[in-house]
TINUZA-826173 format. One line per field, with one value per residue (C-alpha): residue number from 1; x, y, z. Coordinates in pm, whole numbers. Example, Ala and Ser with C-alpha at 12.3 -4.5 7.8 and 13.67 -1.06 7.14 Angstrom:
<rs>
num: [1;2]
X: [1230;1367]
Y: [-450;-106]
Z: [780;714]
</rs>
This chain:
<rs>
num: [1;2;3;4;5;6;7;8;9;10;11;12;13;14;15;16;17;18;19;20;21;22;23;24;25;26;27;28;29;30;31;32;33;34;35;36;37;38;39;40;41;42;43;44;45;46;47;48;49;50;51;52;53;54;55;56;57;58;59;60;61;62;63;64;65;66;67;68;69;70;71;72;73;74;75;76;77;78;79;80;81;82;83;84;85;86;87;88;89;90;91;92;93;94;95;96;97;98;99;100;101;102;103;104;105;106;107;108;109;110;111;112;113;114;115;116;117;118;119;120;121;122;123;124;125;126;127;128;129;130;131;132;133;134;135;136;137;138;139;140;141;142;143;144;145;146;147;148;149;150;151;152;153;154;155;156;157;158;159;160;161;162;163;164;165;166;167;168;169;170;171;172;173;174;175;176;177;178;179;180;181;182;183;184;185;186;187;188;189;190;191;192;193;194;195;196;197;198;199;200;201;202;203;204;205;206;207;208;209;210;211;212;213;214;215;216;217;218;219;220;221;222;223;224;225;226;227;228;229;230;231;232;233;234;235;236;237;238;239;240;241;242;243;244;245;246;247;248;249;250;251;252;253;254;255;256;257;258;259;260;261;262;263;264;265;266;267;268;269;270;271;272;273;274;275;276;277;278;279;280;281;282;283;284;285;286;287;288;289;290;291;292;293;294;295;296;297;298;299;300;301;302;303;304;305;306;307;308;309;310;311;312;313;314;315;316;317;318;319;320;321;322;323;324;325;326;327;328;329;330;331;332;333;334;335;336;337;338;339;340;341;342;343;344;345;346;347;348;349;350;351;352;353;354;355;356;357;358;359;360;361;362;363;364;365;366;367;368;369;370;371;372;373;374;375;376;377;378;379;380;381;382;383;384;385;386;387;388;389;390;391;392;393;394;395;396;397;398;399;400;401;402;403;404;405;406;407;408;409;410;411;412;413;414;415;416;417;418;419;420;421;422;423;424;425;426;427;428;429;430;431;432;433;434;435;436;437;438;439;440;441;442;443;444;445;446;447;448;449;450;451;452;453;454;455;456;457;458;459;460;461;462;463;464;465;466;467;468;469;470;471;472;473;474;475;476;477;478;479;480;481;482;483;484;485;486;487;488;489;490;491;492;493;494;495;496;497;498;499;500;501;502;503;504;505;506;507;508;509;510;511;512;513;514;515;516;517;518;519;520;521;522;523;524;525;526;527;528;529;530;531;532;533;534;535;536;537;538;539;540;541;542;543;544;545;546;547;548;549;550;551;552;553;554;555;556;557;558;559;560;561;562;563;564;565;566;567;568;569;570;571;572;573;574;575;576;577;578;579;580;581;582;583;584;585;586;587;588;589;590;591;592;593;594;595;596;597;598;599;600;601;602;603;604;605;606;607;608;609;610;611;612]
X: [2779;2474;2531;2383;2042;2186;2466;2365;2448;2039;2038;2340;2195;1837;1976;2188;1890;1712;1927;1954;1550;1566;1813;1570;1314;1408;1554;1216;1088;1328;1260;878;893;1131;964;1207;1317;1248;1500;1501;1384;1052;949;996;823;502;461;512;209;7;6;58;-177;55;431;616;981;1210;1548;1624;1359;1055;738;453;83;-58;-371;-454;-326;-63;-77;71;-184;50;-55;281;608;962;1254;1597;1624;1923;1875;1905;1684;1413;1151;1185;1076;774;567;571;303;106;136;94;395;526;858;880;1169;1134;1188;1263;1308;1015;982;1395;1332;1025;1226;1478;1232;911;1101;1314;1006;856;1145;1212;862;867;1219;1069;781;969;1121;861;745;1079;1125;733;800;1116;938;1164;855;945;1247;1078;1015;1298;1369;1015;805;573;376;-7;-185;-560;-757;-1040;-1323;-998;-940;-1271;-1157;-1168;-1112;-1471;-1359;-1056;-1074;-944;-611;-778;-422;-310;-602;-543;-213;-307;-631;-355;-204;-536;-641;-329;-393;-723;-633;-269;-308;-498;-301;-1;-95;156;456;358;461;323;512;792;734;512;591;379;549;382;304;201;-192;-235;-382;-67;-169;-491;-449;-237;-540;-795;-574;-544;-936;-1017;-799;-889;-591;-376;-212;107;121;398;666;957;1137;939;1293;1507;1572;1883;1999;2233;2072;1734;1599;1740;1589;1230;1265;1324;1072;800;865;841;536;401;502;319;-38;54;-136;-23;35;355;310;599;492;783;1040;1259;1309;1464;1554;1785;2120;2419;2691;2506;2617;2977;3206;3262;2859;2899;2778;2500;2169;1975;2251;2238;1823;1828;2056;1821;1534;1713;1834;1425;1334;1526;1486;1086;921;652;466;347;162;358;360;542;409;570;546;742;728;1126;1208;1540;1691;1649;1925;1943;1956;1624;1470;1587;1402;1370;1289;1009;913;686;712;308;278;23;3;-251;-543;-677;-1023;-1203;-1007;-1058;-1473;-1466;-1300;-1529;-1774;-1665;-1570;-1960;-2084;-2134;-2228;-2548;-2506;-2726;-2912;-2728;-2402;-2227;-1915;-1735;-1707;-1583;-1268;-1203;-1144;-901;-622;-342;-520;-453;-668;-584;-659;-953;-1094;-1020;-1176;-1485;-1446;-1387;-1661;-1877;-1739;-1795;-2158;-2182;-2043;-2291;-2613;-2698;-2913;-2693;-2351;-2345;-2112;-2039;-1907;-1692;-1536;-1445;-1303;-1064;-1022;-901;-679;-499;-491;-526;-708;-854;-701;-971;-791;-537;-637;-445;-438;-587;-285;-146;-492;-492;-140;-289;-563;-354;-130;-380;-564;-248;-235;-572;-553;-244;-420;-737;-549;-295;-434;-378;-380;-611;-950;-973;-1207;-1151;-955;-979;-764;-875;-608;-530;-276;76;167;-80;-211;-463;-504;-613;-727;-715;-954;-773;-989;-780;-514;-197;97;273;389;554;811;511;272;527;654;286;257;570;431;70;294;462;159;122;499;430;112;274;564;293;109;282;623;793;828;676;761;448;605;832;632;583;964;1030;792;927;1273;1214;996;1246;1562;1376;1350;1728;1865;1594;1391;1681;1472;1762;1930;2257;2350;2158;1951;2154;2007;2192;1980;2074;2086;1918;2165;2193;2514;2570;2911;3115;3175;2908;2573;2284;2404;2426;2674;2982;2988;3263;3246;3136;2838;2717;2740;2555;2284;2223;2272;1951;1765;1791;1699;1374;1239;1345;1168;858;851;851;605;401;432;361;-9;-111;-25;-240;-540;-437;-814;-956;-694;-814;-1183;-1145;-914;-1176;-1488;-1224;-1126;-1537;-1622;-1302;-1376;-1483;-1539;-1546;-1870;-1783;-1491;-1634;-1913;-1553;-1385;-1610;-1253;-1146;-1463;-1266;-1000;-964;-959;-1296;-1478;-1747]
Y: [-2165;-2368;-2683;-2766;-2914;-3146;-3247;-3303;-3686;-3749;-3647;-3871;-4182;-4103;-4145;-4448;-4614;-4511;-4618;-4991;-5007;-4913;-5146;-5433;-5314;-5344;-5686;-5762;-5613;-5839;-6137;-6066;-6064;-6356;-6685;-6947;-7130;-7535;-7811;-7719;-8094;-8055;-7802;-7959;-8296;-8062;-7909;-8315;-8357;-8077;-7912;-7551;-7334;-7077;-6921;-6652;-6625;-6349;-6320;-6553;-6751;-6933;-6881;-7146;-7076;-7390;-7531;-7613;-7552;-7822;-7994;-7623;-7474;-7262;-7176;-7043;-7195;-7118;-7282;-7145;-7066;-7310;-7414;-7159;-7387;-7399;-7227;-7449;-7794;-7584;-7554;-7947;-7904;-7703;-7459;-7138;-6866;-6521;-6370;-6065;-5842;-5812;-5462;-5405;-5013;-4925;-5190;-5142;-4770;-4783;-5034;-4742;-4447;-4568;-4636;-4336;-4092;-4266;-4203;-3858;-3758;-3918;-3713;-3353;-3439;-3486;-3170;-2975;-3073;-3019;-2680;-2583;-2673;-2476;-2179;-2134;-2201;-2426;-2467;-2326;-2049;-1935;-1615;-1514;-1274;-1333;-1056;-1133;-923;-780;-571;-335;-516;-786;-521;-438;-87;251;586;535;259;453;744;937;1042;1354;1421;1171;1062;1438;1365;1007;1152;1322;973;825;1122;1107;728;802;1035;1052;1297;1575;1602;1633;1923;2170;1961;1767;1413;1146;1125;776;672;757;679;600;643;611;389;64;4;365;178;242;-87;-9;303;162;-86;193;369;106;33;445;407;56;-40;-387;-348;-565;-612;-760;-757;-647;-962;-1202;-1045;-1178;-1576;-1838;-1831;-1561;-1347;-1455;-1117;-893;-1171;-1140;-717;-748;-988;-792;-504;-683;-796;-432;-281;-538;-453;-64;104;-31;9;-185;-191;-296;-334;-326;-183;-126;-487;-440;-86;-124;108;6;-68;-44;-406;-315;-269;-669;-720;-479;-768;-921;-1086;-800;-490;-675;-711;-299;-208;-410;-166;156;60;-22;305;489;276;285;587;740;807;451;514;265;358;244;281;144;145;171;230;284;555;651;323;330;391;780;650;537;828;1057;1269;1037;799;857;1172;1180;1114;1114;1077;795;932;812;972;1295;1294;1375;1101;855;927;871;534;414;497;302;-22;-21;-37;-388;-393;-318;-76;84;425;569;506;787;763;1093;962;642;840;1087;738;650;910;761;434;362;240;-90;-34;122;-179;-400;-184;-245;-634;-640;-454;-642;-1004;-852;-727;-1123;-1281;-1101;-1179;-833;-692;-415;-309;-25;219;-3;-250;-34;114;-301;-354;-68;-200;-547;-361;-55;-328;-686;-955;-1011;-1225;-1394;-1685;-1439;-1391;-1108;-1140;-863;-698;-665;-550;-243;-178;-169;40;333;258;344;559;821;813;914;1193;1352;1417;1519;1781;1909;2159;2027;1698;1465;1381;1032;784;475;340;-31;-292;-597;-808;-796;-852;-1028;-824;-513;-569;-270;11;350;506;869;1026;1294;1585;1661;1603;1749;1792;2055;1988;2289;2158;2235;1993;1707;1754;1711;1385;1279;1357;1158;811;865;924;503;520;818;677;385;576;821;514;218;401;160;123;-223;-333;-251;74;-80;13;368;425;324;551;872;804;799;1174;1313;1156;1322;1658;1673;1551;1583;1904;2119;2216;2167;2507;2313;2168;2461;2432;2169;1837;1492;1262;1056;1218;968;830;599;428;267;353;187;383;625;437;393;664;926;1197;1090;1299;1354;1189;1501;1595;1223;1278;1622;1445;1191;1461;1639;1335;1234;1591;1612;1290;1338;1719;1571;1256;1520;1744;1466;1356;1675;1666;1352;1458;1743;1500;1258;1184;1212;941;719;729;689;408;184;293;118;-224;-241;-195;-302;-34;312;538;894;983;822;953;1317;1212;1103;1385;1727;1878;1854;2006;2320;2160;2239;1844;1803;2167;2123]
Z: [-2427;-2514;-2667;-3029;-3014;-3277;-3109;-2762;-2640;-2613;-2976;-3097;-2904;-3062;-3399;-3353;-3224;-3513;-3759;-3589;-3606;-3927;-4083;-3874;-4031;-4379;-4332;-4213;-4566;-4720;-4589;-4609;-4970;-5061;-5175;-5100;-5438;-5510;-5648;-6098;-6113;-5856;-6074;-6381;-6163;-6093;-6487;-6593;-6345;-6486;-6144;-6277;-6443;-6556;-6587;-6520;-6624;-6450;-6529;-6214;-6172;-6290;-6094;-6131;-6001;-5922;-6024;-5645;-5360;-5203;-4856;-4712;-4884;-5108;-5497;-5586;-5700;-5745;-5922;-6000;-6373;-6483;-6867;-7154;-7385;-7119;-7359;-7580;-7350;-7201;-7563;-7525;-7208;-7373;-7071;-7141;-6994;-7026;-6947;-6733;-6643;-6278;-6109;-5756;-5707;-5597;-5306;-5212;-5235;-4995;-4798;-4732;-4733;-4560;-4224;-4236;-4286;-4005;-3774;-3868;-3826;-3447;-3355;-3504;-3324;-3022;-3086;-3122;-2771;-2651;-2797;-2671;-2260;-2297;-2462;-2737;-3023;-3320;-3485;-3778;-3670;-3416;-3545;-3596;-3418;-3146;-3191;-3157;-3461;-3356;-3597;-3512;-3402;-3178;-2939;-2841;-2697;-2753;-2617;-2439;-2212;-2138;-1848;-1624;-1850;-2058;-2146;-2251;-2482;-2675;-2753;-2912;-3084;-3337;-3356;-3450;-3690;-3862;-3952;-4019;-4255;-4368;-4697;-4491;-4170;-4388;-4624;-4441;-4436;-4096;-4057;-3870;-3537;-3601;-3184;-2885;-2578;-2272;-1914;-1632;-1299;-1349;-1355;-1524;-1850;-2086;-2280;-2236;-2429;-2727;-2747;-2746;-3041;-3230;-3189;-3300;-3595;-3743;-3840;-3733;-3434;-3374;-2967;-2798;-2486;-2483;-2334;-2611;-2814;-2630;-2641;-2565;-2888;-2995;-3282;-3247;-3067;-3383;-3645;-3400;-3429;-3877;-3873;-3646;-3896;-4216;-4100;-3996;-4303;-4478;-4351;-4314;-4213;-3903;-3504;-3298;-2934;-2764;-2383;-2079;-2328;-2069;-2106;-2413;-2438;-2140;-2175;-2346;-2086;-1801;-1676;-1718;-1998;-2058;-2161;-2456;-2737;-2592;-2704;-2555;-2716;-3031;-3028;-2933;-3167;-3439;-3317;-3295;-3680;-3747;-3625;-3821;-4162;-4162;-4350;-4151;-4454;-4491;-4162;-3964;-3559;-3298;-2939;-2630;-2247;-1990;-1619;-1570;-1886;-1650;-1728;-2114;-2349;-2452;-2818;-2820;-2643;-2924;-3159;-3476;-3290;-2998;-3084;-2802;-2433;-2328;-1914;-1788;-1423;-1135;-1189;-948;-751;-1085;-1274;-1072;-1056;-1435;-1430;-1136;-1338;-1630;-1393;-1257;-1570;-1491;-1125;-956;-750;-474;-510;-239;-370;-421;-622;-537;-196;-283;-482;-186;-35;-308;-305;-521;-631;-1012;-1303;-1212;-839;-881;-1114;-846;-598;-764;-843;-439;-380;-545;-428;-48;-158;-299;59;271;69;-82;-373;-409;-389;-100;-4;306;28;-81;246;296;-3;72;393;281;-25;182;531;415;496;861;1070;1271;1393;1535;1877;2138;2471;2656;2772;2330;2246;2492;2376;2018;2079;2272;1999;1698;1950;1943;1548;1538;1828;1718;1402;1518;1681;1396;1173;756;866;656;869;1032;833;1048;1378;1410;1647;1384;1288;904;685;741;1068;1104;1459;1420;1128;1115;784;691;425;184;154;-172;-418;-321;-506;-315;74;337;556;866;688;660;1032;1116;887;1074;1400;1300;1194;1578;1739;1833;1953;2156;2304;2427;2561;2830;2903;2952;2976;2722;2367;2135;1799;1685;1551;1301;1015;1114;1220;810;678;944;854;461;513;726;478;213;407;450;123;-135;-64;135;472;705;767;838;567;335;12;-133;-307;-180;-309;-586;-904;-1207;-1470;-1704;-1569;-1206;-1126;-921;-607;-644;-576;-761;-1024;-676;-613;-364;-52;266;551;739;471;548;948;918;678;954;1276;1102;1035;1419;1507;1307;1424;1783;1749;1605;1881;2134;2041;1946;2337;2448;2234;2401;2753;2661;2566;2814;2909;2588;2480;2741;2668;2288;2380;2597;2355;2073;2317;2352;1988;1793;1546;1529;1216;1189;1314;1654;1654;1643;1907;2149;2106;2205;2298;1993;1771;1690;1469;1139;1040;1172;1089;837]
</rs>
């Protein structure tokens, strides 16, 4: 339990210090502004003298101003008042005096006050600094939101800068027309949808969109994370979520965004049943009670995002609530043209340049990769002197995204470097000779990245969404081409294949328990199934199976690899010499790209990977 920011021993020990200076400090006042007092008879000595000018009778004391200034070079006087008839002996001197009635509130009071101001404004100021590094905000304002409010012309986007997600844009154009004009879209009874609800990868532009909605409609739009909710203090995530609304409603017609709501929107009880009240289950419930308390009407709309929607809580994904689930998905060939060609707005690119190409190159890159893409692209264009971005720019910025970085400084001895070329050599053979495989773009034994010793890149023809169990036996047999390689030539296995092996096992796992293409075990799903709930015993929210299920599942992942390693062999014993030529041409050139690839391999014309 967190202590009390009041409480803490720095706190206590702040104030007791603080309380000693002070009482100093108004002793110093004191003493400051006390005259010390003369003998009755020195005073009466000096007016006998004519020494004083004037008088000035308190209730205490007399105070004289002298005439002059005496050897301390004080002008001011004062005797303890001691005789009642006093007033009476002073109109012999012919002195003039007055009698005032001294009051001392105002310098006692600012005694007290002055020193204590000063001191508290020093500790909140401390506090505030405090409370700032720790990134709880001001005390102030604890339970208030965080939400950053932009207006029309503060996001700067619209459905223009946004491509490559048609879909998604049509089902948010009702969103923006309804704002735009509440009365008309709502002459048959319709109402303004309560939530939408963008799912997707991450990089597909989700926030990018809510931006571009809220920038169509011109209205306020209220952006903010989900885990800004959630805080040390208990409470303060439900006051952030009333507070975030009260402000919305305020400016209606309005637009929350509520980015990474899985953050927030996590299900109840999913942690076990001992975590059941929460900061985070008290800030969700707060929202689920929002959503259901605001009238759409008033043109209030809440959008969120989220790249996990299987972990949030089923309340929230109810009708009432997010009436709309809208997919943000990676964009296909013709997707991914239109958002290149809204990233090179800015660059200068060469005449030859010819973005199609650069998105067959791209299969399965997202917004976000793809905007990178070009910022790489242009950096490399930058590095090497050019006028012009080229397509050569591009094919190294994918190089140094899909591979990494080269590794210059690492240096392979000759006898690892013709182990790495057979190796990459038999990845690019094997699927030069299956038919559906995707064509070779590149075969390189450069260094790059952490541990990739060499890299060969393939070049989609397509987008494919559907895959026959033939196809992904051949995809299998392509990632074992570099063990299989080294096994006919050297006659021993490396770790270079460690990568691959990972990738073959997942396909063939996938094969067995997700798709049903083992005859075995029959058209039955194993996988886990997605739930809300991890329960204990069962996995990640997965179905329990016997002992003997599990054996089969793992007898026919064995046999498919050890099926595909072997025919895989079999295809480079076949092309045993064109294995070996492509091999030295790659040791003397360290890299060679498709076209040399088809000049290598006259065998192999008559594939369907490399037909025209």
């Amino acid at each position: 339990m967190n202590k009390h920011p009041l409480t803490s021993p720095w706190q206590v020990a702040y104030w007791l210090l603080a309380v000693m200076a002070l009482l100093t400090l108004q002793s110093w006042w004191q003493t400051q502004q006390t005259v010390e007092a003369v003998p009755y008879s020195e005073f009466e000595k000096a007016l006998a003298e004519r020494r004083i000018e004037s008088i000035t009778i308190g209730e205490t004391t007399v105070t004289g101003h002298l005439r002059s200034s005496d050897g301390s070079g004080k002008r001011v006087i004062v005797a303890n008042r001691v005789e009642p008839a006093l007033a009476e002996r002073l109109s012999r001197y012919d002195v003039p005096y007055t009698r005032v009635v001294e009051s001392t509130f105002v310098r006692d009071l600012l005694s007290w006050v002055v020193p204590s101001m000063v001191f508290f404004g020093l500790w909140l100021f401390l506090m505030r600094r405090f409370a700032e590094r720790q990134g709880m905000g001001g005390f102030m304002s604890i339970g208030k939101s965080h939400a950053k409010v932009y207006v029309e012309t503060d996001t700067g986007v619209n459905f223009g800068d946004v491509a490559g997600v048609d879909e998604a844009k049509a089902e948010l154009q009702e969103i923006v027309s309804f704002l735009k004009d509440p009365r008309g879209n709502s002459r048959l009874g319709a109402r303004l949808p309560r939530g939408v609800l963008l799912v997707g990868p991450p990089g597909t532009g989700k926030t990018l969109l809510a931006k571009a909605v809220a920038g169509e409609a011109g209205v306020p739009f209220f952006s903010i994370s989900g885990s800004e909710f959630v805080e040390m203090f208990v409470g303060v995530g439900a006051a952030r979520v009333r507070d975030l609304f009260e402000q919305a409603r305020a400016r209606a017609p309005a637009i929350i965004f509520i980015d990474e709501l899985d953050a927030l929107g996590r299900a109840r009880g999913a942690a076990g049943p001992m975590s059941g009240h929460d900061e985070r289950e008290q800030t969700l419930n707060q929202l689920l009670v929002e959503l259901d308390g605001f009238d759409s009407s008033s043109g209030l709309v809440l959008l969120a995002a989220t790249n996990r929607p299987e972990i949030l809580d089923p309340a929230l994904l109810r009708a009432g609530r997010f009436d709309r689930q809208v997919l943000v998905d990676r964009p296909d060939k013709h997707g991914r043209v239109q958002i290149l060609h809204v990233h090179t707005r800015r660059i200068r690119l060469a005449p030859e340049v010819d973005l199609d190409q650069v998105a067959a190159l791209t299969t399965g890159f997202s917004g976000a990769d793809l905007a990178n893409l070009c910022n790489e692209a242009a950096l490399a264009a930058t590095r090497r002197g050019g006028e012009a971005v080229t397509l050569a720019d591009f094919t190294t910025a994918i190089e140094r995204i899909v591979a990494g970085l080269e590794k210059k400084n690492r240096v392979l001895n000759p006898r690892e470097r013709e182990i790495v070329a057979y190796h990459e050599m038999g990845h690019a053979l094997v699927a030069m000779s299956l038919p559906g495989t995707d064509p070779i773009h590149k075969v390189s034994i450069i260094p790059r990245g952490i541990g990739a010793l060499g890299y060969t890149i393939q070049r989609p023809t397509e987008d494919r969404f559907l895959m026959t169990r033939d196809e992904l036996e051949h995809k299998i047999m392509v990632l074992l081409g570099g063990r299989a390689a080294e096994s006919v030539v050297f006659g021993h296995l490396s770790t270079g294949a460690a990568d691959d092996l990972a990738k073959v096992t997942d396909i063939a796992r996938d094969m067995v328990t997700r798709y049903g293409m083992d005859a075995g075990l029959g058209h039955v799903a194993y996988d886990s199934a997605p739930t809300h709930l991890d329960v204990p015993g069962f996995g990640l929210g997965g179905w329990p199976v016997s002992p003997q299920t599990q054996a089969s599942i793992d007898e026919a992942i064995r046999a498919i690899v050890a099926q595909a390693f072997e025919r895989t062999t079999a295809v480079l014993r076949t092309h045993r010499a064109v294995l070996d030529r492509c091999a030295q041409a790659l040791l003397q050139r360290e890299t060679l790209d498709e076209a040399a690839l088809r000049a290598l391999t006259p065998e192999l014309r008559t594939s369907p990977t490399l037909s025209e």
